[in-house]
VMD Tcl script that builds the backbone (N, CA, C; Angstrom):
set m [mol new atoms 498]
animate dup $m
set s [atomselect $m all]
$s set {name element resname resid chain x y z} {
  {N N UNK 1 A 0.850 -1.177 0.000}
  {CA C UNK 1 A 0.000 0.000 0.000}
  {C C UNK 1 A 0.896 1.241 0.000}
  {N N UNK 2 A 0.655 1.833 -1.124}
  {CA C UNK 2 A 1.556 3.120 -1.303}
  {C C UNK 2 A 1.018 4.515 -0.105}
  {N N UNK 3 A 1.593 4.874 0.665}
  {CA C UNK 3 A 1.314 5.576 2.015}
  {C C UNK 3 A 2.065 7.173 1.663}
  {N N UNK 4 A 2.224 7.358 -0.081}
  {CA C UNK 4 A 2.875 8.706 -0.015}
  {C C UNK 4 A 1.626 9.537 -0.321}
  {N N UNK 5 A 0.669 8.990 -0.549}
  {CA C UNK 5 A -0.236 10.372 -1.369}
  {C C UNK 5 A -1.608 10.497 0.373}
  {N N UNK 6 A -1.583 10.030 1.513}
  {CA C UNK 6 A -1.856 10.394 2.538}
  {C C UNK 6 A -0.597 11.344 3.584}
  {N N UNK 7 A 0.321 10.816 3.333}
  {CA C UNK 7 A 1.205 12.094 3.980}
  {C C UNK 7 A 1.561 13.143 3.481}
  {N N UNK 8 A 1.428 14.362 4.668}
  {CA C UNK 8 A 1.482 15.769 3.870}
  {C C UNK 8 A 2.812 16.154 3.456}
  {N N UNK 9 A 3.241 16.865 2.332}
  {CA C UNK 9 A 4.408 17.645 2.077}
  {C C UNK 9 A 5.180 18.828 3.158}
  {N N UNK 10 A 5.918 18.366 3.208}
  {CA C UNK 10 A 6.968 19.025 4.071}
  {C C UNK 10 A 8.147 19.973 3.001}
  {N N UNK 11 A 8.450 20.756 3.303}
  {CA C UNK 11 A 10.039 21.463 2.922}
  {C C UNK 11 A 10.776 21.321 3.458}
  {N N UNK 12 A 12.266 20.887 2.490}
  {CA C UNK 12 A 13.139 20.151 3.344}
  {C C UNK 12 A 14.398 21.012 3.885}
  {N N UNK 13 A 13.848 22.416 3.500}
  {CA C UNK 13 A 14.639 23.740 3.827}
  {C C UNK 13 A 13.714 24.524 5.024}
  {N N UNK 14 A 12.900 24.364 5.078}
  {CA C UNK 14 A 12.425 25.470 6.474}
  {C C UNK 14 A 11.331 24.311 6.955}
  {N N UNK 15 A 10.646 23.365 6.897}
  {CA C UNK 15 A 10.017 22.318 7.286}
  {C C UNK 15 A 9.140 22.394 7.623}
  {N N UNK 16 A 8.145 23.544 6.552}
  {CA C UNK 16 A 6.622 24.184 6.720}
  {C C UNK 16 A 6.149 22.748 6.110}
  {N N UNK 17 A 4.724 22.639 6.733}
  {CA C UNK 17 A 3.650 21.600 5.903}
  {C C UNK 17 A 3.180 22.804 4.752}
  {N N UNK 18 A 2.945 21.847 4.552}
  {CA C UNK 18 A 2.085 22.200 2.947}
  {C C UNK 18 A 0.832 21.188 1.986}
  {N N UNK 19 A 0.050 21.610 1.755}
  {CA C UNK 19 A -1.001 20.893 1.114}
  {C C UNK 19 A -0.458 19.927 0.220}
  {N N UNK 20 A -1.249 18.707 -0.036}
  {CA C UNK 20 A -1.077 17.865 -1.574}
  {C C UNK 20 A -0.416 18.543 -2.730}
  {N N UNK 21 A -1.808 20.228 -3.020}
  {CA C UNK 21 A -1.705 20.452 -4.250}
  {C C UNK 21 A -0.244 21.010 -4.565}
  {N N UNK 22 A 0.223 21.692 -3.454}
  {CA C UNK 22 A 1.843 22.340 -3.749}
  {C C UNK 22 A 2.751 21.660 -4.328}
  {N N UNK 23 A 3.702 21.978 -5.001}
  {CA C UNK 23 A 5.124 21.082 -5.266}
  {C C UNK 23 A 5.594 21.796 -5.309}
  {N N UNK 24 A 5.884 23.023 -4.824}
  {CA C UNK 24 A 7.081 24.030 -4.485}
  {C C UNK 24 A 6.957 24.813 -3.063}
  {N N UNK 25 A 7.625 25.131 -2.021}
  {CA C UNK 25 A 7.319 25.909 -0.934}
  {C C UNK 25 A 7.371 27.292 -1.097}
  {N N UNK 26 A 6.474 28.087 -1.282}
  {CA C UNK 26 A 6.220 29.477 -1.713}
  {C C UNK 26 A 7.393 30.492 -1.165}
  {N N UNK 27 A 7.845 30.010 0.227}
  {CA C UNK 27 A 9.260 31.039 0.653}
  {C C UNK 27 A 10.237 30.609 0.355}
  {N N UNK 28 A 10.934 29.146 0.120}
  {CA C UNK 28 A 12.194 28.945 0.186}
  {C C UNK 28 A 12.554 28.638 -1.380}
  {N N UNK 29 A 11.237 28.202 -2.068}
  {CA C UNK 29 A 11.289 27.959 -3.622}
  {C C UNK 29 A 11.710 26.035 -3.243}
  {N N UNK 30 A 12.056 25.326 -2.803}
  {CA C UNK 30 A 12.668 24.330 -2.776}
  {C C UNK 30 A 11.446 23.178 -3.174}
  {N N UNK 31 A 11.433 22.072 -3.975}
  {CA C UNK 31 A 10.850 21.002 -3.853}
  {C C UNK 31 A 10.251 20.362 -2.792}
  {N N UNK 32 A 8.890 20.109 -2.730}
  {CA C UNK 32 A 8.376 19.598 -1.774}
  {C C UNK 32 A 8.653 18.357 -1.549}
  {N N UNK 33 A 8.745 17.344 -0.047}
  {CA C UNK 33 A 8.778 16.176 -0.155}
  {C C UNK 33 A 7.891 15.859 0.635}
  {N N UNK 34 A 7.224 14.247 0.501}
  {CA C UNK 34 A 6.571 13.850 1.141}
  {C C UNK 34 A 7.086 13.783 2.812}
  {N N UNK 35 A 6.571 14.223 4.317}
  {CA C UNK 35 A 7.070 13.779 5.374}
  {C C UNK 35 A 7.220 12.651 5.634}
  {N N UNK 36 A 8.361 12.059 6.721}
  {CA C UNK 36 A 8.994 10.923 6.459}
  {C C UNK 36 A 7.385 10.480 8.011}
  {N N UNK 37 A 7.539 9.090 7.346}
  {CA C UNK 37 A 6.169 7.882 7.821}
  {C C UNK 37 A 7.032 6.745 8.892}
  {N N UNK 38 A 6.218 6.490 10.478}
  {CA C UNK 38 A 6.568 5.788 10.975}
  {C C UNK 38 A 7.873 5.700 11.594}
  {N N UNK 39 A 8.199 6.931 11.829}
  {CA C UNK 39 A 9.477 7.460 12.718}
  {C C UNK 39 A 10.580 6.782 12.032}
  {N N UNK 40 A 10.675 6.750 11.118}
  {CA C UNK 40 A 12.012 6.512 10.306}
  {C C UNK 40 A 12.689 7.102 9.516}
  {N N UNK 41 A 13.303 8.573 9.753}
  {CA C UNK 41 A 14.190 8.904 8.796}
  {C C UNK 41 A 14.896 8.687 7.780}
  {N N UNK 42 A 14.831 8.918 6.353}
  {CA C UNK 42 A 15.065 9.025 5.181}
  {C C UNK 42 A 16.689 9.248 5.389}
  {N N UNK 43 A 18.170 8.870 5.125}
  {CA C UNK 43 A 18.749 9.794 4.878}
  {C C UNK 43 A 19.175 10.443 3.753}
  {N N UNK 44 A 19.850 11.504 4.208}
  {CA C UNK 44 A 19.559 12.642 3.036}
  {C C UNK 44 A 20.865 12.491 1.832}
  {N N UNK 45 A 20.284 12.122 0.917}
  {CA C UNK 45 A 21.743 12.109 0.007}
  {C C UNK 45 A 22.413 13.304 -0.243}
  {N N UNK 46 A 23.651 13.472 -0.935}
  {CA C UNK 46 A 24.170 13.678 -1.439}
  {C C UNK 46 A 23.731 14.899 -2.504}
  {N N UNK 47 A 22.751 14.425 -3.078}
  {CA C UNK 47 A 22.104 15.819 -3.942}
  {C C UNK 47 A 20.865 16.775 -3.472}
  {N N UNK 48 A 20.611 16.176 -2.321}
  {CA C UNK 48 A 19.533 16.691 -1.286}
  {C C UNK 48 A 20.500 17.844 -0.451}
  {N N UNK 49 A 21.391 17.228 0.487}
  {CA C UNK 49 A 22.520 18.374 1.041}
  {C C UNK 49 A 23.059 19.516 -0.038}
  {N N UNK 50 A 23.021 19.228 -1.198}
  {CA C UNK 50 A 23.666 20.564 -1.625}
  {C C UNK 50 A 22.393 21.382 -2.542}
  {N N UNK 51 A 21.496 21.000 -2.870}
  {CA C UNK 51 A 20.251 21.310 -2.991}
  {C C UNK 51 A 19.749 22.469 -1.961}
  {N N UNK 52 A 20.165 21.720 -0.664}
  {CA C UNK 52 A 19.990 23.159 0.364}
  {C C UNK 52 A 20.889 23.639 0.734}
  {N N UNK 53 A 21.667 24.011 0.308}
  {CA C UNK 53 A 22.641 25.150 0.617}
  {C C UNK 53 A 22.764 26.127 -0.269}
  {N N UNK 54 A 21.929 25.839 -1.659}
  {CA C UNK 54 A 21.704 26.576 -2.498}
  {C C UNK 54 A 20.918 27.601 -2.371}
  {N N UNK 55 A 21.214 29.025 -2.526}
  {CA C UNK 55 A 20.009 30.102 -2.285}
  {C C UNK 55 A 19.894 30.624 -3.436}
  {N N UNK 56 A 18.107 30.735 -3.470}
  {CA C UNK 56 A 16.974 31.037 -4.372}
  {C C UNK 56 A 17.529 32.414 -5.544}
  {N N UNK 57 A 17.983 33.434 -4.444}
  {CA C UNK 57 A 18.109 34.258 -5.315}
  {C C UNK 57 A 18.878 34.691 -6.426}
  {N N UNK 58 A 19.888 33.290 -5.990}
  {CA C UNK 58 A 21.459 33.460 -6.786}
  {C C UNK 58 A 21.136 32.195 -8.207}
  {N N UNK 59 A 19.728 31.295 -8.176}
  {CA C UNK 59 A 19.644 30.817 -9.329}
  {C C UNK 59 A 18.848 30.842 -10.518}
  {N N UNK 60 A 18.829 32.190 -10.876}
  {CA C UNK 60 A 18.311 32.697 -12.299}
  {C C UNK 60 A 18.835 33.644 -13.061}
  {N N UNK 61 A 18.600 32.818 -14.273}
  {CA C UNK 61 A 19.281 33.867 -15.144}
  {C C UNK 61 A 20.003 32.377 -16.445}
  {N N UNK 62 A 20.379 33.093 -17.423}
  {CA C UNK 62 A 21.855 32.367 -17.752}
  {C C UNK 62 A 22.526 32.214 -17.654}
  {N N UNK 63 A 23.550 30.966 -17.879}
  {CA C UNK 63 A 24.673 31.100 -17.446}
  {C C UNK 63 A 25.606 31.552 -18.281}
  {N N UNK 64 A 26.931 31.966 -16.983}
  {CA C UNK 64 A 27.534 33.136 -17.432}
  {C C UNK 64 A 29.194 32.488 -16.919}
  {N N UNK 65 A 30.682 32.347 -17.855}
  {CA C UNK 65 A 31.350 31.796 -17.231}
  {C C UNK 65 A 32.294 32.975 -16.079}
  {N N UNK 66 A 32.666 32.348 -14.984}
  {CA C UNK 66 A 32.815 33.140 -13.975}
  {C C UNK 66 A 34.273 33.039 -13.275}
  {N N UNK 67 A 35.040 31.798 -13.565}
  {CA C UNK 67 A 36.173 31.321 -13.053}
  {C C UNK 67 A 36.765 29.837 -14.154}
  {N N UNK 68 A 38.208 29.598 -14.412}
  {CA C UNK 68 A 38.268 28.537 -14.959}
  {C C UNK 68 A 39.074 28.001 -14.309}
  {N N UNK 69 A 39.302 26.201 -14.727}
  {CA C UNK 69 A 40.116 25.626 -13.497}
  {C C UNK 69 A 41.029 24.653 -14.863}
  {N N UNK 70 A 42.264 24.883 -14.177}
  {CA C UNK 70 A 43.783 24.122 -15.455}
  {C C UNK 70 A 42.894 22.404 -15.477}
  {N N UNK 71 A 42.312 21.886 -14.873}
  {CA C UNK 71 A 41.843 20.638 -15.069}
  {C C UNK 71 A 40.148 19.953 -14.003}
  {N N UNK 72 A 39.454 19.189 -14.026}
  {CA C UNK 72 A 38.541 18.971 -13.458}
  {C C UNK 72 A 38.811 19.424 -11.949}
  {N N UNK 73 A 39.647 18.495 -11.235}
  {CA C UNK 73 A 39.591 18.879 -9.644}
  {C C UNK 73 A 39.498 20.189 -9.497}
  {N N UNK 74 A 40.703 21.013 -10.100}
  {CA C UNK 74 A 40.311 22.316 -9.695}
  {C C UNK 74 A 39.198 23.179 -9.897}
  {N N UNK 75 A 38.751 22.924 -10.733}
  {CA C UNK 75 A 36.860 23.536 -10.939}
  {C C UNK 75 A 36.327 22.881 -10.294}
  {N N UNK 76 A 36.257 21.502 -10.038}
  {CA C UNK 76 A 35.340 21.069 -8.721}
  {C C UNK 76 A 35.788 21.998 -7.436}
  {N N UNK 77 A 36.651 22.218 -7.630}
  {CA C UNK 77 A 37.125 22.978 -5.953}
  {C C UNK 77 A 36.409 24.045 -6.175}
  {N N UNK 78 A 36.603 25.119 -6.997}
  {CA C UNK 78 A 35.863 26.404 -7.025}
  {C C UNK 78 A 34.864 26.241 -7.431}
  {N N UNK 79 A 33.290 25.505 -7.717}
  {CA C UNK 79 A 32.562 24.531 -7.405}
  {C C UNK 79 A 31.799 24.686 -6.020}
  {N N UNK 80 A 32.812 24.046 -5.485}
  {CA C UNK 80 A 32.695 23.685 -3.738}
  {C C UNK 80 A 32.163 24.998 -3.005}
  {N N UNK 81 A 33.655 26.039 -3.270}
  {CA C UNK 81 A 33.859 27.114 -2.771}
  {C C UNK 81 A 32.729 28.117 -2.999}
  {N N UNK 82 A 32.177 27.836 -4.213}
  {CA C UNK 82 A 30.879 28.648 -4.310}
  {C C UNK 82 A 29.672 27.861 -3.595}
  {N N UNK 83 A 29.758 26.749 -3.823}
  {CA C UNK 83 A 28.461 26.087 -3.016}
  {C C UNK 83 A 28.240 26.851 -1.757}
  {N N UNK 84 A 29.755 26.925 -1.017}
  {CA C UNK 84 A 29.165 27.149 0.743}
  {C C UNK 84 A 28.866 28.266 0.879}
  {N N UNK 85 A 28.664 29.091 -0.535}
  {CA C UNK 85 A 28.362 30.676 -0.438}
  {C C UNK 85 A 26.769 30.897 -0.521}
  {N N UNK 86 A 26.184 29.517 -0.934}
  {CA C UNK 86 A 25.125 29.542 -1.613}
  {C C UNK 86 A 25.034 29.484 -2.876}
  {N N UNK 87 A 25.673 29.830 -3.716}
  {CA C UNK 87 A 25.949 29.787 -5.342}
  {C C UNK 87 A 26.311 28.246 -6.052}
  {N N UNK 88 A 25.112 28.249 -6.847}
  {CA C UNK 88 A 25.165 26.998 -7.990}
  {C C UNK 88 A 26.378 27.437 -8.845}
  {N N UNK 89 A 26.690 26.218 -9.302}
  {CA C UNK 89 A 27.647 26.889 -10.481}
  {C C UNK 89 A 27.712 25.212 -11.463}
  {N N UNK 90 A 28.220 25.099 -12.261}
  {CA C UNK 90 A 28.781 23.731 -13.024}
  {C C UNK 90 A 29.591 24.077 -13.558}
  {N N UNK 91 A 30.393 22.767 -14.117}
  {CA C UNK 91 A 31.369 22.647 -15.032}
  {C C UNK 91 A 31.128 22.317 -16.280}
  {N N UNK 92 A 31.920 22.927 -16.913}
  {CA C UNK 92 A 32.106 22.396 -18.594}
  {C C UNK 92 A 33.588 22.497 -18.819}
  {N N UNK 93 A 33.603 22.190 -19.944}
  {CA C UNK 93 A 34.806 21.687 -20.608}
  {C C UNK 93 A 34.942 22.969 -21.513}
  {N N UNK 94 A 36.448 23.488 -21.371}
  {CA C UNK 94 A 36.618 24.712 -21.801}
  {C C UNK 94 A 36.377 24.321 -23.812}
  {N N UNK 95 A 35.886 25.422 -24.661}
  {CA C UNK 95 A 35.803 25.346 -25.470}
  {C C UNK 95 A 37.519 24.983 -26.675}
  {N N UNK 96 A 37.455 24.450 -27.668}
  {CA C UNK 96 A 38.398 24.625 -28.292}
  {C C UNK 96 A 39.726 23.570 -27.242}
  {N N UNK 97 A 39.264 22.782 -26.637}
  {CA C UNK 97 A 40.098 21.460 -25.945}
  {C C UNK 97 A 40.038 20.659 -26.675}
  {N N UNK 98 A 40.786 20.014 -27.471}
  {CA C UNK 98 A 40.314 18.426 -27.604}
  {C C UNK 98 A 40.511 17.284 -26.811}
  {N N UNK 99 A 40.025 16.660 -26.129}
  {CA C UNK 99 A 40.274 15.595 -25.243}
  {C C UNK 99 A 38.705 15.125 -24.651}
  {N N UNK 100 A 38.667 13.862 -24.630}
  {CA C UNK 100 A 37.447 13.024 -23.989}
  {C C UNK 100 A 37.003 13.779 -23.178}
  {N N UNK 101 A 35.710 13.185 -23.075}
  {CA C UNK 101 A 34.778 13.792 -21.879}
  {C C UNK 101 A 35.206 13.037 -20.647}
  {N N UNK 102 A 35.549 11.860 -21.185}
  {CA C UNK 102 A 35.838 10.723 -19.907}
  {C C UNK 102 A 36.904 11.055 -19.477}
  {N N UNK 103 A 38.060 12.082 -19.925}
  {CA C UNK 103 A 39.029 12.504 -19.035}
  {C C UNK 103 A 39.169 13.448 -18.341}
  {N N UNK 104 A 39.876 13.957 -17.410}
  {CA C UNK 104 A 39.749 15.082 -16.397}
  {C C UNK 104 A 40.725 15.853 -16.210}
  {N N UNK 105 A 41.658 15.528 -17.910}
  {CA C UNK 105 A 42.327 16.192 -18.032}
  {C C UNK 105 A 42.081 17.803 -18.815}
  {N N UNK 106 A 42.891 18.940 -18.861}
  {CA C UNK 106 A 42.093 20.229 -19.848}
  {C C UNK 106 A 41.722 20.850 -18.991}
  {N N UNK 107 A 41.452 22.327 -19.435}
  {CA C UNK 107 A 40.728 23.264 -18.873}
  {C C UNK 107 A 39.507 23.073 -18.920}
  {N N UNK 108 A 38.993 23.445 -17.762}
  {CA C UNK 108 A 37.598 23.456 -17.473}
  {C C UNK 108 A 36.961 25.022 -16.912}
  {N N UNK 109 A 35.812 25.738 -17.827}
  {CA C UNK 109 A 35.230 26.627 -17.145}
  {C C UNK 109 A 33.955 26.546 -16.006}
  {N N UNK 110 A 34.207 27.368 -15.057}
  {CA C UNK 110 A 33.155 27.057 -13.926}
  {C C UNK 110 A 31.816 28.751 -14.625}
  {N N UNK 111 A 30.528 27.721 -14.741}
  {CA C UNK 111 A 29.588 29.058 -14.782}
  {C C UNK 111 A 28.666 28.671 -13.847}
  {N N UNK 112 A 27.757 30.222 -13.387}
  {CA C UNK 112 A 26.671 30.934 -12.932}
  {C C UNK 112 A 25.413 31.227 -13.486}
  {N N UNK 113 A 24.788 31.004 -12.703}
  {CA C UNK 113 A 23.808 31.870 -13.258}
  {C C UNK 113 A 23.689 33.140 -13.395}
  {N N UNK 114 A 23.303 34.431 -14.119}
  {CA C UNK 114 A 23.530 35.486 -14.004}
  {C C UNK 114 A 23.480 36.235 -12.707}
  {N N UNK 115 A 22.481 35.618 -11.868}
  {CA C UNK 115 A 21.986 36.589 -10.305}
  {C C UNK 115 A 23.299 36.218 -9.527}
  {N N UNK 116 A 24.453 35.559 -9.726}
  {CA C UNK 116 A 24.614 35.222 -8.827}
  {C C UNK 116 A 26.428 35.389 -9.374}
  {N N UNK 117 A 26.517 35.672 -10.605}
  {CA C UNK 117 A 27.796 36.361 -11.330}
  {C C UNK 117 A 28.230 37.312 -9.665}
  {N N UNK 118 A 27.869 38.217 -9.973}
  {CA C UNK 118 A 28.740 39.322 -8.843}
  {C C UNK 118 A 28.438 39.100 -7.356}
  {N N UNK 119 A 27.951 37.766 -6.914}
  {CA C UNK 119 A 28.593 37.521 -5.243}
  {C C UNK 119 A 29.141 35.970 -5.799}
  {N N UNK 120 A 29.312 35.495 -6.856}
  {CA C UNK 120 A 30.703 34.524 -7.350}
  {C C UNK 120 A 32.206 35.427 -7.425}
  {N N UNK 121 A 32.073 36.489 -7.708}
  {CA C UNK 121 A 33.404 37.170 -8.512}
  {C C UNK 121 A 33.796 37.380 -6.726}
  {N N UNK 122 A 33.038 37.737 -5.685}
  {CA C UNK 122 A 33.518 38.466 -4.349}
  {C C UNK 122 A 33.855 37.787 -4.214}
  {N N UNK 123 A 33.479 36.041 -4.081}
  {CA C UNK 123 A 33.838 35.041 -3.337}
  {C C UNK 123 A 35.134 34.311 -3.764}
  {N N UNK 124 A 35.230 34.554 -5.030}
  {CA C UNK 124 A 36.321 34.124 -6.044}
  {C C UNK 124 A 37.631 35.427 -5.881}
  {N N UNK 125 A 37.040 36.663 -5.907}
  {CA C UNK 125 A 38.107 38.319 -5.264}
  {C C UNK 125 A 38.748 37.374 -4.160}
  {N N UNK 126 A 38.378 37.653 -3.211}
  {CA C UNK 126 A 38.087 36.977 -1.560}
  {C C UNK 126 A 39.322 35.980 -1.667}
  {N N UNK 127 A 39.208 34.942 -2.282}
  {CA C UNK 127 A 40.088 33.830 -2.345}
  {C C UNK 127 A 41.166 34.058 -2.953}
  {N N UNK 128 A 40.937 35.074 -4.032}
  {CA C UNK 128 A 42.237 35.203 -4.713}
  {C C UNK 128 A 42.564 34.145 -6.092}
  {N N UNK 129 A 41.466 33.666 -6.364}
  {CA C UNK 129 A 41.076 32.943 -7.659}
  {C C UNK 129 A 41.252 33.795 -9.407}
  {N N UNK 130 A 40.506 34.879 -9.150}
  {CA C UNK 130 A 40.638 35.731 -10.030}
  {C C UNK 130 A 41.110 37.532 -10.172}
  {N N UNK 131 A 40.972 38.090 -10.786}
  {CA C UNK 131 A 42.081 39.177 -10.742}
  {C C UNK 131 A 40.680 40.140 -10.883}
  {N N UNK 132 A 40.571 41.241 -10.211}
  {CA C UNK 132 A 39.804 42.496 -10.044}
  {C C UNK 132 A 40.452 43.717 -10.847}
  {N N UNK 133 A 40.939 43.355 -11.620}
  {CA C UNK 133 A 41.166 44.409 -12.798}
  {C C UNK 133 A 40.033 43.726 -14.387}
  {N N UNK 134 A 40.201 44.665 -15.025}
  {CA C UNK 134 A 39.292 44.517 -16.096}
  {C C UNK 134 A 39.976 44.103 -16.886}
  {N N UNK 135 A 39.556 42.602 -18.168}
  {CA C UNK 135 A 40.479 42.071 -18.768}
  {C C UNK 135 A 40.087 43.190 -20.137}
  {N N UNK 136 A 41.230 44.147 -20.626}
  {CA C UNK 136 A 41.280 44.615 -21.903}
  {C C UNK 136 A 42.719 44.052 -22.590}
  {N N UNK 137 A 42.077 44.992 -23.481}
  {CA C UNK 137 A 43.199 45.048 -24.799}
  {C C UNK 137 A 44.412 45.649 -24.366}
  {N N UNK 138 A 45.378 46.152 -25.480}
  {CA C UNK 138 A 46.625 46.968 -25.168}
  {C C UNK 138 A 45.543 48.213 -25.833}
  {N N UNK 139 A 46.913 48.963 -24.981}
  {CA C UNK 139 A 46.194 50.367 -24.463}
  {C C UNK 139 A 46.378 51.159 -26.147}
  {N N UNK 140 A 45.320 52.025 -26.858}
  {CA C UNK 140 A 45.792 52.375 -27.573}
  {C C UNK 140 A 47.043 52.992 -28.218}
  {N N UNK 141 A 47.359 53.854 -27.528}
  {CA C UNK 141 A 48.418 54.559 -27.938}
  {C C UNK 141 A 49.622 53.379 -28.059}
  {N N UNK 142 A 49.746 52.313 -27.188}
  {CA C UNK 142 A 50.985 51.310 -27.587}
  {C C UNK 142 A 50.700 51.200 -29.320}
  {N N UNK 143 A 49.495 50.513 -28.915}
  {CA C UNK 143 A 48.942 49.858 -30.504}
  {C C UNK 143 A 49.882 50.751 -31.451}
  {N N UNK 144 A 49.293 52.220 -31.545}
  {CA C UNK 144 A 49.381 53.033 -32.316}
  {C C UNK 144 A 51.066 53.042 -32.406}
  {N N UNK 145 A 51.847 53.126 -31.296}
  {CA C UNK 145 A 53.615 53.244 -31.464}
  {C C UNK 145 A 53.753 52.239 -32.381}
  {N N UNK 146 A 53.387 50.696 -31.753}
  {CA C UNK 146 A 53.532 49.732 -32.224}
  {C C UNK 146 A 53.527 50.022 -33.830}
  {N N UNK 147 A 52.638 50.388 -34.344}
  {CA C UNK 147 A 51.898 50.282 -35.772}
  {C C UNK 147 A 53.158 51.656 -36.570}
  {N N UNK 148 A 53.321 52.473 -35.782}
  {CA C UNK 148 A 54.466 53.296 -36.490}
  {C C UNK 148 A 55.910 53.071 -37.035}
  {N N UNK 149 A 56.158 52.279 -35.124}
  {CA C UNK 149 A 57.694 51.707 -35.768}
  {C C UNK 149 A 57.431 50.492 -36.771}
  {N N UNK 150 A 56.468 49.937 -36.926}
  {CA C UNK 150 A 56.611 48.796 -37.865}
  {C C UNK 150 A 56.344 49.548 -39.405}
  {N N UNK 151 A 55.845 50.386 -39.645}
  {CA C UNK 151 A 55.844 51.186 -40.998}
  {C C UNK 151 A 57.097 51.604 -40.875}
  {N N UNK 152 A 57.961 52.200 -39.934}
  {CA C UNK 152 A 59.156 53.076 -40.391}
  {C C UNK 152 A 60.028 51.269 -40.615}
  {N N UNK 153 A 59.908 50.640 -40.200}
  {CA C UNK 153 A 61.108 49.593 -40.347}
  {C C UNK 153 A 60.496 49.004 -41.862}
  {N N UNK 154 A 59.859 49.143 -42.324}
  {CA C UNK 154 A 58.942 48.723 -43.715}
  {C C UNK 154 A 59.633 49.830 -44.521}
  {N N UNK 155 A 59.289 51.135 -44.354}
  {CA C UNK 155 A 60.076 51.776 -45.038}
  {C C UNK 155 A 61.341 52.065 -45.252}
  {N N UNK 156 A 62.474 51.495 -44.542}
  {CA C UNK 156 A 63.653 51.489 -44.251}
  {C C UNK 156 A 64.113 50.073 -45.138}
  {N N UNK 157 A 63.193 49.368 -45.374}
  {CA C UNK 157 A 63.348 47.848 -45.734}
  {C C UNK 157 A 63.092 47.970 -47.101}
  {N N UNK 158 A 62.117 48.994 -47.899}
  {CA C UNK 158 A 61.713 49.884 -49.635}
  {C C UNK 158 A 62.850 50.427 -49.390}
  {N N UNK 159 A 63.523 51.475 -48.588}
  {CA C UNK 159 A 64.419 51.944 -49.474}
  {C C UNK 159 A 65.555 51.865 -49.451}
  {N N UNK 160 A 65.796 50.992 -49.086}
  {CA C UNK 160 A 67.160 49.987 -49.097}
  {C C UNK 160 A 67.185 48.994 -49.953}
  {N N UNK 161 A 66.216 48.209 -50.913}
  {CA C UNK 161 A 66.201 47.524 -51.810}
  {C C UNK 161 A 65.691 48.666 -52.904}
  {N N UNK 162 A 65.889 49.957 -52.657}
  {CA C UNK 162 A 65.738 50.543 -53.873}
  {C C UNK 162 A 66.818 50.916 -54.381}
  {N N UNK 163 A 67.955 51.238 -53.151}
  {CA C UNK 163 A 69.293 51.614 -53.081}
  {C C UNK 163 A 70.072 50.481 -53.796}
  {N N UNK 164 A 69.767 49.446 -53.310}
  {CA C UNK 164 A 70.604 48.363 -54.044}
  {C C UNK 164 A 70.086 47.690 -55.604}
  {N N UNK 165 A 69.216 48.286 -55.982}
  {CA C UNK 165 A 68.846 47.881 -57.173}
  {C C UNK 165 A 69.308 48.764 -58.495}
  {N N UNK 166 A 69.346 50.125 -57.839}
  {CA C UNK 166 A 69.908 50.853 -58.700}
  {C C UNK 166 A 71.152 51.338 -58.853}
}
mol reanalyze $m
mol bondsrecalc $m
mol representation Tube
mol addrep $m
């Protein structure tokens, strides 16, 4: 006798009851579960524990990449490091790698969801993961030197094979 559709829904983040009809808890956003039957605790896996440590406000949006790691472990670590902040994040496999999925070797980028981009970057500042300067270009005016002396050495290079030709 299936005994889940007589017990009421519980949240497994603030541990309000809740009606049948719900499947979401209106404050914490989290999945409803059935309450545990006959004084026997469920234990909680693995994707249940980090499920709640996740906060609501930091998971919407697209994702956005936020940190990269030289190979799997290390993006699992910064991963981690965002979890205990509250922040979802995953891994992928940096673009333009070639190597198996089944290996854990390669760069790997860690992304966000957008809400949750700028308290990843503090937490990632904080640690010293990533750099708080803005990634640009070279500064114009180099460009521009750059681009001069290479015309004057071009022109030095015409008229020196003009010299020797005639």
């Amino acid at each position: 006798m299936d005994l889940r559709g007589t017990r009421p829904l519980v949240c497994p983040r603030c541990a309000s009851m809740h009606p049948l009809t719900e499947r979401f808890c209106p404050d914490c956003r989290m999945p409803l579960t059935y309450a545990g039957g006959g004084g026997v605790e469920q234990p909680i896996t693995d994707r249940q524990e980090r499920a709640r440590k996740i906060k609501p406000q930091y998971s919407e949006g697209e994702l956005i990449r936020v940190a990269g790691g030289r190979h799997q472990a290390e993006a699992e670590f910064i991963c981690g490091m965002l979890l205990e902040e509250g922040i979802p994040s995953l891994v992928r496999r940096a673009r333009g790698f070639d190597v198996p999925d089944m290996l854990a070797a390669g760069p790997r980028d860690v992304l966000v969801p957008a809400s949750g981009v700028s308290a990843a970057r503090e937490v990632l500042l904080e640690a010293e993961l990533v750099s708080d300067r803005p990634m640009v270009g070279p500064a114009p005016l180099k460009l521009f030197g750059s681009l001069v002396g290479l015309l004057g050495v071009a022109a030095l290079v015409v008229w020196a094979l003009e010299r020797l030709t005639a």
